[in-house]
C-alpha positions as CSV (number, residue, x, y, z in Angstrom):
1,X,-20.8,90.6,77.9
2,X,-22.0,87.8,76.0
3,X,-22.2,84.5,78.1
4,X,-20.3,81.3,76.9
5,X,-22.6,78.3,77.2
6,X,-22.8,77.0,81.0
7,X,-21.5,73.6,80.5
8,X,-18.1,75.1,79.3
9,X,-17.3,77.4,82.1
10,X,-16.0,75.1,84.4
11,X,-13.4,73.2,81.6
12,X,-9.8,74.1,82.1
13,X,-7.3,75.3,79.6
14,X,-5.2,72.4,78.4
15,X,-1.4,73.5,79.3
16,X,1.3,72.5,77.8
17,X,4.5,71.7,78.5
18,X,7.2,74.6,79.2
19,X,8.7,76.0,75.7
20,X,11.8,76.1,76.0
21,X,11.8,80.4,74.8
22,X,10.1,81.0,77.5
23,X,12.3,79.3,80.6
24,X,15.4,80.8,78.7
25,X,13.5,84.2,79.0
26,X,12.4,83.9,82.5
27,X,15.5,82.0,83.7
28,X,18.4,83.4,81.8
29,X,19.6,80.4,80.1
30,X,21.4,79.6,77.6
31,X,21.0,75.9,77.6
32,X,17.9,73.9,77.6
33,X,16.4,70.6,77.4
34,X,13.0,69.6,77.1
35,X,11.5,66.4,78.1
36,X,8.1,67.7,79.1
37,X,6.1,66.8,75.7
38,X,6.9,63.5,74.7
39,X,8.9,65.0,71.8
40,X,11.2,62.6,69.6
41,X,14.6,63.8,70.7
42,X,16.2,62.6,67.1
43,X,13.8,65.2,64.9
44,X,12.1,63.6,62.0
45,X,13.2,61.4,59.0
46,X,15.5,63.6,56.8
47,X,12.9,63.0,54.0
48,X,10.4,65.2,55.5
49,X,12.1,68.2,54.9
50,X,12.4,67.3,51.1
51,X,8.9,67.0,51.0
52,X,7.6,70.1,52.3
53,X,10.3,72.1,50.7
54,X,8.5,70.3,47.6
55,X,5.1,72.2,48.7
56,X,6.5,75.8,49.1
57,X,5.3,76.8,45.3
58,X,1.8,75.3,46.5
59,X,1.3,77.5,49.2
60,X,-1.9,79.9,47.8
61,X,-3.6,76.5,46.8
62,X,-5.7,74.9,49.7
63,X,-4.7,71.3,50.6
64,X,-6.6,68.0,49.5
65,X,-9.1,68.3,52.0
66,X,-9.7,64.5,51.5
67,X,-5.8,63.8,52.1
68,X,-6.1,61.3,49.3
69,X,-2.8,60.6,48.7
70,X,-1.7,60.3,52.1
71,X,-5.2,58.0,52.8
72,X,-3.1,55.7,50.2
73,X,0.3,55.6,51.5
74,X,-1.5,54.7,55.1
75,X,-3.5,52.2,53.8
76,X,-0.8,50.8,52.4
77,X,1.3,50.8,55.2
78,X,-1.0,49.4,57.6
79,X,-3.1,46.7,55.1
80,X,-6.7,48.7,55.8
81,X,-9.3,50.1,53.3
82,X,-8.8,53.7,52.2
83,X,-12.7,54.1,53.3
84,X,-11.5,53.8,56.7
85,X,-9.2,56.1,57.6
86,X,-10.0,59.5,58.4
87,X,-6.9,62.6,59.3
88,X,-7.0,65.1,61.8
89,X,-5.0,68.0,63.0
90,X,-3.3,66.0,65.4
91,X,-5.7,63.0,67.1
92,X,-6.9,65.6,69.2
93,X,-9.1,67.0,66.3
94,X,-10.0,62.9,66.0
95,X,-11.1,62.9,69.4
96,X,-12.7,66.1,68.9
97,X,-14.8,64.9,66.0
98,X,-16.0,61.5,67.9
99,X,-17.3,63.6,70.5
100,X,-18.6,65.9,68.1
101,X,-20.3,63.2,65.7
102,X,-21.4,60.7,68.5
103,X,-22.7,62.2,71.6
104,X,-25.5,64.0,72.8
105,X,-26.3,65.6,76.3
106,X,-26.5,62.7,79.1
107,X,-24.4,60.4,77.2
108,X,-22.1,58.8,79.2
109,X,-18.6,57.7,78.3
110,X,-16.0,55.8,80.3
111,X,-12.2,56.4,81.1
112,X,-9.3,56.2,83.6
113,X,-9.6,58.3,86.0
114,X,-5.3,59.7,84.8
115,X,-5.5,59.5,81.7
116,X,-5.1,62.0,78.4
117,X,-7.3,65.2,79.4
118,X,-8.8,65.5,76.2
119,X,-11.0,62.6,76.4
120,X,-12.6,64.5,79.2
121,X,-12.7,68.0,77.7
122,X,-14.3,67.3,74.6
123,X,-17.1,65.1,76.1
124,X,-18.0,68.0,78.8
125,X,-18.2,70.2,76.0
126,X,-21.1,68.0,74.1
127,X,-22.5,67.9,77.5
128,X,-21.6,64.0,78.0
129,X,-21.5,62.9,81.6
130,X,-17.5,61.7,82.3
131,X,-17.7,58.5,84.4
132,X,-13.5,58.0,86.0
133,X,-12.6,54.5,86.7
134,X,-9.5,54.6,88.8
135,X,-6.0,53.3,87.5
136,X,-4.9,50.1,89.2
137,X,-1.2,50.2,90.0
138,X,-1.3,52.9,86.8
139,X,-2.9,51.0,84.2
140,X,-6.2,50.6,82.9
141,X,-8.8,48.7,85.3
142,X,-10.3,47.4,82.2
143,X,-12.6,44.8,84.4
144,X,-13.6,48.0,86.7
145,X,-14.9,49.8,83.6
146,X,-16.6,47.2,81.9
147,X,-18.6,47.7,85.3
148,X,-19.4,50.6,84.8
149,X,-21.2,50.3,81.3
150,X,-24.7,50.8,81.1
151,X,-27.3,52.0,78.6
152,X,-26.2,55.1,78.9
153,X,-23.0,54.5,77.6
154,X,-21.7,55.6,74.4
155,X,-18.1,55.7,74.1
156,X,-15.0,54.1,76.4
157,X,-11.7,55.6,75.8
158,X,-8.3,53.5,76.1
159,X,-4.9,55.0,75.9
160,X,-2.4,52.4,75.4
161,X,0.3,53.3,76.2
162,X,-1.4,55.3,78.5
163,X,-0.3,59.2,79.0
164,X,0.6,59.8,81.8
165,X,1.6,56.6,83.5
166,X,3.5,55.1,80.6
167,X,1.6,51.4,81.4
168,X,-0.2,49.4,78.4
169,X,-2.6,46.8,78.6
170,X,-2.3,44.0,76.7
171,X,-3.8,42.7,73.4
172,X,-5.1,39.4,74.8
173,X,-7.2,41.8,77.7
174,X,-8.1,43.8,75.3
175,X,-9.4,41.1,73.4
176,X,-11.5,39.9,76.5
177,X,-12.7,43.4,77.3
178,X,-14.2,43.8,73.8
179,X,-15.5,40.5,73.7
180,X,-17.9,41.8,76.8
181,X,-18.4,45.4,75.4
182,X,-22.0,45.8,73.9
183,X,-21.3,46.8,69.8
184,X,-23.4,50.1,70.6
185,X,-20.8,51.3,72.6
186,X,-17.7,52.6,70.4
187,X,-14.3,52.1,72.0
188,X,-11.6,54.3,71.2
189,X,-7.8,53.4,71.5
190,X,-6.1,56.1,71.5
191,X,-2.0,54.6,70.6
192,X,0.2,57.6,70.2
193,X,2.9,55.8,71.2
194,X,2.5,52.1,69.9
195,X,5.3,52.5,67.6
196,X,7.6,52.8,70.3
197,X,6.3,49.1,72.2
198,X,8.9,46.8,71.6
199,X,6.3,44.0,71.3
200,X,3.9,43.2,68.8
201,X,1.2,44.4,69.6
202,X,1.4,47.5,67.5
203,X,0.2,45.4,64.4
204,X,-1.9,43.1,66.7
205,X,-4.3,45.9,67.4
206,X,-5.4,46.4,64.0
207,X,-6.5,42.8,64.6
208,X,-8.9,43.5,66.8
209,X,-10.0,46.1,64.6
210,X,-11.2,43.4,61.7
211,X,-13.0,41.5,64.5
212,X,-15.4,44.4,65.9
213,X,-17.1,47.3,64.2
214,X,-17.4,49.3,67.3
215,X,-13.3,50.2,67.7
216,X,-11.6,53.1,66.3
217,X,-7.6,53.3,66.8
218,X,-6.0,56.6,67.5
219,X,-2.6,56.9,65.9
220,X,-0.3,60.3,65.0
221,X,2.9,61.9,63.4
222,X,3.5,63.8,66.4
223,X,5.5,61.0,68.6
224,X,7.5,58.9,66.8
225,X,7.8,60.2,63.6
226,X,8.7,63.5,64.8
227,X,6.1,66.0,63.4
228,X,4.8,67.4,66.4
229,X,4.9,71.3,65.3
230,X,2.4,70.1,61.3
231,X,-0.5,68.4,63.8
232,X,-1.1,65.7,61.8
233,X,-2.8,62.3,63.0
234,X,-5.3,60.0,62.4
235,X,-8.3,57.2,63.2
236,X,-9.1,54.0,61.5
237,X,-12.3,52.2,62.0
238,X,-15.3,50.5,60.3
239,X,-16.2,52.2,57.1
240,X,-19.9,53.3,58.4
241,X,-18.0,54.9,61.8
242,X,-15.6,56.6,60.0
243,X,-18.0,57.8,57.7
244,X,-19.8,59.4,60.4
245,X,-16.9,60.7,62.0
246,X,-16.1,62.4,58.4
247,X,-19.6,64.4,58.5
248,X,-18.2,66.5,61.2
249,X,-14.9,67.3,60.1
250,X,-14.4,71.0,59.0
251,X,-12.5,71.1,55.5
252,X,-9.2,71.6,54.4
253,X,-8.3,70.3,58.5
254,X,-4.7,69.2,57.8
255,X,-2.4,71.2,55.3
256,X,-0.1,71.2,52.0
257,X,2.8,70.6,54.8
258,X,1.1,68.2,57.1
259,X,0.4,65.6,54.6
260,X,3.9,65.8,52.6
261,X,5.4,65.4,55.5
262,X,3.3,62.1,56.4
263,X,3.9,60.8,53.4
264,X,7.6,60.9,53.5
265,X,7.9,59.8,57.0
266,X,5.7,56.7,56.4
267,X,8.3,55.7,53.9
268,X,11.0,56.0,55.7
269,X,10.7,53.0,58.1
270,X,14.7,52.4,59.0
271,X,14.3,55.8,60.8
272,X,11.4,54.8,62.9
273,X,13.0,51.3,63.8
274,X,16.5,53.3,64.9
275,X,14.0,55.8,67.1
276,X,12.6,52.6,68.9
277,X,15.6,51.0,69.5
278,X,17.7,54.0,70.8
279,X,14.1,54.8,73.2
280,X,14.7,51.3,74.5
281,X,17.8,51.8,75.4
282,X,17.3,55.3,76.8
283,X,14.3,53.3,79.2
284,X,16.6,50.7,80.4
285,X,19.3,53.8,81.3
286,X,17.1,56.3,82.8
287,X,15.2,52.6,85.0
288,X,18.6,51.6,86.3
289,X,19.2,54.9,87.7
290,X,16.2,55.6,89.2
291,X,16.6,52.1,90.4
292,X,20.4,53.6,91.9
293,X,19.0,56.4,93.5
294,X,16.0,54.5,95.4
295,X,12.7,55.8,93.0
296,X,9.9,54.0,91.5
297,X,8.7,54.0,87.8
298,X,6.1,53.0,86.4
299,X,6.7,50.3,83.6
300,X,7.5,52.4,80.6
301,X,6.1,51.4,76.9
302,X,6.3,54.7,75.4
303,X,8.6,57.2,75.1
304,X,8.4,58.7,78.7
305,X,9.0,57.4,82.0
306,X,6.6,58.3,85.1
307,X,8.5,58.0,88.2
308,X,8.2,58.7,92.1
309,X,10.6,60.9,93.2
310,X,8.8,60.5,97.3
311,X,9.2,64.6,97.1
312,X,6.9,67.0,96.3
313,X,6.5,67.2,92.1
314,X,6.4,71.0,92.5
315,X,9.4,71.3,94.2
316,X,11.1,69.0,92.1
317,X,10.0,70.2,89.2
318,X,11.2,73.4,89.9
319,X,14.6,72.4,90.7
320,X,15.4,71.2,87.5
321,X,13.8,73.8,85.6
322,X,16.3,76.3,87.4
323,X,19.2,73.7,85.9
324,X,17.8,73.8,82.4
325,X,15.8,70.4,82.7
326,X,12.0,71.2,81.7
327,X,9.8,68.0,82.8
328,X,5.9,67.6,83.2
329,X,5.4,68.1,87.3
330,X,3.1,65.5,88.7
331,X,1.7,68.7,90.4
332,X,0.1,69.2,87.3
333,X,-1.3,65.4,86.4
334,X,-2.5,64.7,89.9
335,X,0.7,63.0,90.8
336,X,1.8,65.0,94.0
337,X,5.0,63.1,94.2
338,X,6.6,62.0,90.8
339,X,7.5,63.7,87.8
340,X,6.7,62.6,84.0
341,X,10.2,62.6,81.8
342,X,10.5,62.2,78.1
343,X,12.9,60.2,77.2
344,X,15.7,61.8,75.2
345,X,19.0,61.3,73.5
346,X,22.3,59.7,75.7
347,X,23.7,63.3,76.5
348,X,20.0,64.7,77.8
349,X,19.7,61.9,79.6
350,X,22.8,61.6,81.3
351,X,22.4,65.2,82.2
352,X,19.1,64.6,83.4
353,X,19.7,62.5,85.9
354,X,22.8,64.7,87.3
355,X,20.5,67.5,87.7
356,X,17.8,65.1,88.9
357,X,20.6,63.6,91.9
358,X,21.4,67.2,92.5
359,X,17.5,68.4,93.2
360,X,16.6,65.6,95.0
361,X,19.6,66.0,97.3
362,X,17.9,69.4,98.4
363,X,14.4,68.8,98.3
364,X,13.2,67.5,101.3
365,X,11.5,63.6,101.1
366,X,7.5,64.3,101.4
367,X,6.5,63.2,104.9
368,X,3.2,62.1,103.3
369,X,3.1,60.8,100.0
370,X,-0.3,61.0,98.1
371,X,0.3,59.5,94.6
372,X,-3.2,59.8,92.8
């Protein structure tokens, strides 16, 4: 049998959240509600549909592999040159192409030790060497990893809002910690969910963008704007980065579909502003009653909540998958005792938590907690 390279073997398959087919399958039922994927509950912007109902006669014709129109619209949107911005399938495939363009074997790159597991994956696979700088109190030790840069280093990776603790770092550290970052080392921030801060700081990063060459900013159409199932995201950077980044990219990466889509939900800004607010208010709910029934949460920024249910995740986890409720066990992220939720509309939060009060009344509190 032929033999996959040896510095691959070892790399777990990413898994996903529960689809919901499958627990109504195994479980036999008829009702179910997923908060396990960071979905947005209220769909996508009723434009989108439009748009790719628009592409259907295009369908034998291959997409603009340079996504030229939706580069516009972006650059637009956001006030940065078309020359950098570069699309993905998803900001996985982004990540996948920094690794891919920037790293060689014994390159070392910096992260949180819980943190977004592609980071990790795609560096082992160019045979960079991973170095984990653990969370403090579930954010970003941004001092710890600065300490950890040497000449080694080539790329530092920042989720903020960071998946799957939900906690952010400020601009005005980030600011600092760049200000200290040699400009040979590229830092990524990866913000899938900035949209959803209720601060400013979604339009302060691309400040710190202008002031140094050696960041690229992670955004997407999966979270907010509700187009998880077209994989469609993006990075903007300096010119000459994402030029570089652009010489590994396979053509024709994003569809027709993908990038109609985009460009209609882009426009339609009213939609993303009633999606924040109603996620606010959805935090504030599902914090009070964890608050009510004696758990801890993390501060939440995006559009999840990671909480501490002091039982085992599995357990937990389990019990409200057998009620319908699918959830990301902390099991699964390292988190022994607390469960990630998505945050969701009024009714699948409200159920949520009655199926939640339900589980946690028969699962046993864990005699030792270990909460990584």
């Amino acid at each position: 049998m032929v033999q996959p390279k040896a510095n691959i073997v070892h790399l777990p398959v990413y898994q996903p959240g529960k689809p919901i087919e499958e627990v109504k399958r195994e479980l036999g039922l008829k009702e179910i509600i997923k908060l396990a994927s960071n979905e947005n509950p209220y769909g996508c912007s009723p434009l989108v549909r439009e748009a790719i109902l628009g592409q259907l006669e295009q369908t034998h014709i291959y997409p603009d592999g340079g996504a030229v129109e939706l580069t516009q619209a972006v650059s637009e949107h956001l006030d940065v040159s078309k020359n950098q911005i570069i699309f993905g399938a998803g900001s996985d495939e982004v990540i996948l192409m920094i690794a891919r363009a920037f790293l060689v074997k014994g390159d070392e790159t910096i992260m949180a030790s819980h943190t977004f597991p592609q980071y990790k994956h795609n560096v082992e696979i160019e045979g960079g060497v991973c170095i984990e700088v653990p969370l403090a109190e579930g954010t970003h030790d941004l001092q710890g990893m600065l300490e950890r840069v040497n000449e080694k280093t080539k790329i530092i990776w920042i989720c903020n809002p960071n998946n799957p603790t939900g906690t952010m770092v400020s601009q005005q550290e980030l600011k600092r910690f760049l200000e200290q970052v040699p400009d040979r080392v590229l830092v990524v921030l990866d913000e899938a969910y900035i949209e959803y801060t209720a601060t400013e700081d979604n339009s302060n990063s691309l400040k710190l963008l202008r002031e140094h060459d050696n960041v690229v900013l992670l955004r997407t159409f999966s979270k907010i704007y509700g187009l998880a199932s077209l994989r469609i995201g993006f990075g903007i950077g300096h010119p000459d980065v994402i030029h570089s980044i652009n010489q590994v990219r396979e053509p024709f990466n994003t569809t027709r579909y993908a990038q109609a889509a985009a460009m209609a939900a882009i426009k339609d800004q009213a939609f993303i502003t009633r999606c924040r607010e109603e996620n606010a208010k959805g935090i504030d709910y599902l914090t009070g009653e964890f608050e009510r029934l004696g758990l801890s949460a993390y501060p939440a920024y995006g559009n999840f909540i990671m909480v501490n249910v002091h039982r085992p995740a599995k357990s937990v986890f389990e019990g409200l998958l057998g009620r319908g409720i699918i959830v990301r066990g902390g099991h699964q992220l390292d988190f022994p005792t607390s469960i990630r939720v998505t945050v969701g509309t009024p009714e699948q939060n409200s159920k949520f938590i009655q199926a939640l009060e339900e589980v946690l009344n028969e699962v046993q509190i864990a005699a030792t907690e270990i909460n990584g």
